[in-house]
N, C-alpha and C positions, 0 to 999 in steps of 0.2 A: 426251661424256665431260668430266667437269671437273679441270680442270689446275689452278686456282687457286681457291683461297676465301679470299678478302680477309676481315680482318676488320677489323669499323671499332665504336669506341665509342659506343654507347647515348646516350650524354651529348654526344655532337659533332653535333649535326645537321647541319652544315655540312659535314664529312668524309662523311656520310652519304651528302648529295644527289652528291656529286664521287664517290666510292664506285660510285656503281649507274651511273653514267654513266661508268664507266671499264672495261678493258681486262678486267679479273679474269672469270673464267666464271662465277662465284659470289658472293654478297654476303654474309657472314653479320654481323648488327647483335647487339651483344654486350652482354648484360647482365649479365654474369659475369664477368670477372679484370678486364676494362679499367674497369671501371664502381668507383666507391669507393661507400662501404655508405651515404653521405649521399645519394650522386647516382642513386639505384634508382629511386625512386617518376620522377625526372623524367627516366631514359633509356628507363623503360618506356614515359611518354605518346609520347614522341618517335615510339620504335620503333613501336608504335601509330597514330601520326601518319602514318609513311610506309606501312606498310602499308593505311591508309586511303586513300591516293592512290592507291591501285594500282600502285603497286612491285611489284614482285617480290623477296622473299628469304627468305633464311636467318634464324633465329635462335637464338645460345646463351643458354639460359635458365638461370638459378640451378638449384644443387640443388636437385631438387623435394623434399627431403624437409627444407628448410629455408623459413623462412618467406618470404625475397625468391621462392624457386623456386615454394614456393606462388601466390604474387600474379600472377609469372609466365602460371603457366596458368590462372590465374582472367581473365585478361585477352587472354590469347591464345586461347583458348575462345570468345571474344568476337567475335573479329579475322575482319575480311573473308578473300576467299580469295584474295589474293597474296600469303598466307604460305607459303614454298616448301617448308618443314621446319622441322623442331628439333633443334639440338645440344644432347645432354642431357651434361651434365657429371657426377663423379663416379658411371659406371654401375657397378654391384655385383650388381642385386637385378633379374630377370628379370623379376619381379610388378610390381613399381615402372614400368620402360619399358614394360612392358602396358597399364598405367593409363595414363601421360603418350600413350599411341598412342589407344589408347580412346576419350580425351577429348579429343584434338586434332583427330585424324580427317587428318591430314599424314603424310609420311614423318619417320621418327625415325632421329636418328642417334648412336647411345650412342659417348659419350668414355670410353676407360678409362683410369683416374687413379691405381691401385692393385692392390696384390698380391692381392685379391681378386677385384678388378676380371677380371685377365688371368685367373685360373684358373675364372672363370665366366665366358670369351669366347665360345665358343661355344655357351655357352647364352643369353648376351644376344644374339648373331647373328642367334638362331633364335627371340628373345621372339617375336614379332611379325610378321605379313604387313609390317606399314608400315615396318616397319626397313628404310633405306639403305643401309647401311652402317656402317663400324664402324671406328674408329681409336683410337691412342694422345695418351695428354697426359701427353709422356714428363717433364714436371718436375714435375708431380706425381706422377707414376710414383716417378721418382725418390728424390725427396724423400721417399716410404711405404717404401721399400726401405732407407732409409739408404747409398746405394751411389751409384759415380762411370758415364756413359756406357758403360761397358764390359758394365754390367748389363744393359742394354738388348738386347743381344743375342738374348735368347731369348724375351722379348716380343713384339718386332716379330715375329718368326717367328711364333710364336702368333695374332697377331692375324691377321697374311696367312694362314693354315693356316685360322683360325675363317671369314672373311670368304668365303674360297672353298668351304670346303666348306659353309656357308649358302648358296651360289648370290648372293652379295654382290659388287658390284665389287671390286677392289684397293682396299684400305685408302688414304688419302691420311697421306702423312707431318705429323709435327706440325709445330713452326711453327719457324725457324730464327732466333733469337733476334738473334747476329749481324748486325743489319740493315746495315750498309757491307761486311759480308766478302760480295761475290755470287761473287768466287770460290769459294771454299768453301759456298756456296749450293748455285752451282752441282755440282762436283762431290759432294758431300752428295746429292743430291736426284736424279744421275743413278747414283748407286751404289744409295740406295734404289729405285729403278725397276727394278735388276737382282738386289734382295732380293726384288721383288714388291709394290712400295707404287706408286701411281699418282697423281701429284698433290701438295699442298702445300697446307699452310694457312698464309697469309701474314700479315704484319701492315703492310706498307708496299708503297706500287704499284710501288718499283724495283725489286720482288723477282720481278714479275707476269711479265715478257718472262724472265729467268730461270730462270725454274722451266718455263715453256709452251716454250721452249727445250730443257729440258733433258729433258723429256715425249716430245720425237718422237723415233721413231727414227733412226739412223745412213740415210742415204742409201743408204748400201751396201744394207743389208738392206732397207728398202724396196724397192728394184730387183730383189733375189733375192723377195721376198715376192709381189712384180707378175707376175715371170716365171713362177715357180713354179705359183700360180694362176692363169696365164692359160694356164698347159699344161694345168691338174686341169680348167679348165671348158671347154675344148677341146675335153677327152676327155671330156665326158660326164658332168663333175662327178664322176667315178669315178678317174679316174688310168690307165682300162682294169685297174688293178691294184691290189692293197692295197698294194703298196708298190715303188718302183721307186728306180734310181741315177741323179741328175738329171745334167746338161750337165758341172758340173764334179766329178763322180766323188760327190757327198753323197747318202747314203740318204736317201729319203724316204717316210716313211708319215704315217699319220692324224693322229700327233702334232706332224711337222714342217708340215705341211697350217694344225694348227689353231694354230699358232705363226704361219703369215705372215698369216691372217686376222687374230690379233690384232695385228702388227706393221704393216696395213694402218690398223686401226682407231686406232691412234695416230696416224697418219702425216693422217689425216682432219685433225684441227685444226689440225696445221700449216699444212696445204693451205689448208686456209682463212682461216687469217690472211696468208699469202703472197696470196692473191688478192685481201682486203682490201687490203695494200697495196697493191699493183698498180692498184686502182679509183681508192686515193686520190688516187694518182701523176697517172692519166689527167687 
């Protein structure tokens, strides 16, 4: 599961190579907002460059239906296979992420940037076998709405709502601009986790332990989520019953069941970054 996608500029090759060899679960190399419209032709070779070593990543690629986004996939087309995906930026047009999936032959993952965007969410969800997923790029959002943060409200929900019912992971939240407030990061990004967003797209590595932080579950519920499933697979992976009243008086059926499984599956990367450290230590 991915908790963090760093994003690093096109045009920095040097943030690049530190980038992929850092902490983030994700690498996405950006040829779109970080990149200025001189520096295109030469964040593409870069990008290019590393996927020719056999890196592995991400990439956000210009609007395809502008002429950098064209070049883009005329190039990435091209690209060995340690290209891990595509962030398509301003998705509206369901035909459109067809195409860019078609011809890339990667997982695609449509950014929605606009009030269009969001009310064709779930039909960009569902463009595509290759589709990954699906998130907001809420200051462009913004910015098409002519509206303050408050707007957002019923987006995000949208988007969580399209992504699950595609059979999509949780949506990963946009990107916390704030880069010194990790408080506020922090709490941000564990609030979204209890709206239904999963993850973070970052722009700086102090955000990375942050956000992969504020990803796992409570301890608590963990412990409940271990217990609970270790009575259901006890019994037979049945419960003995559809539904029963556990230790401390809480109903439990199919729904609380499929709750500590996912509360499990969170709890996975932390585990493993705890036992990371733990090797290091040794």
């Amino acid at each position: 599961m991915i908790r963090s996608w760093l994003y690093v500029p096109g045009d920095r090759p040097d943030r690049m190579g530190k980038a992929l060899s850092g902490p983030a679960d994700a690498v996405v190399l950006d040829l779109e907002d970080a990149v200025a419209a001189a520096a295109k032709d030469e964040a593409r070779r870069n990008v290019l460059a590393v996927l020719d070593s056999g890196r592995t990543a991400y990439v956000r690629i210009n609007d395809p239906a502008a002429p950098a986004g064209r070049a883009d996939l005329l190039a990435l087309a091209a690209a060995p296979g340690s290209l891990a995906g595509v962030r398509v930026p301003k998705c509206e047009d369901p035909g459109e992420l067809r195409r860019v999936a078609d011809l890339l032959g990667v997982p695609v993952f449509p950014l929605v940037e606009s009030a269009l965007g969001v009310e064709n969410a779930l039909a960009l969800a569902t463009a595509h076998p290759l589709v990954g997923g699906i998130s907001l790029g809420e200051a462009d959002l913004l910015a098409d709405l002519r509206a303050a943060r408050q707007a957002l409200a019923w987006p995000r929900s949208r988007i969580v709502v399209a992504a699950r019912a595609a059979g999509l992971p949780s949506p990963a939240q946009s990107v916390w601009t704030a880069v010194r407030d990790l408080d506020g990061l922090r709490a941000d990004t564990g609030a979204g986790r209890a709206a239904g967003f999963f993850g973070r797209s970052v722009i700086h590595p102090a955000q990375i332990p942050v956000v992969h932080e504020a990803c796992a579950p409570d301890p608590e519920e963990t412990a409940w989520a271990r217990e609970l499933l270790g009575r259901f697979t006890g019994a037979g992976g049945t419960g003995g019953e559809a539904a029963w009243i556990d230790a401390s008086g809480r109903f439990v059926d199919k729904a609380v069941v499929e709750r500590a499984r996912w509360l499990l599956c969170l709890a996975e990367p932390a585990d493993r970054d705890t036992r990371d450290k733990e090797s290091d230590i040794r």
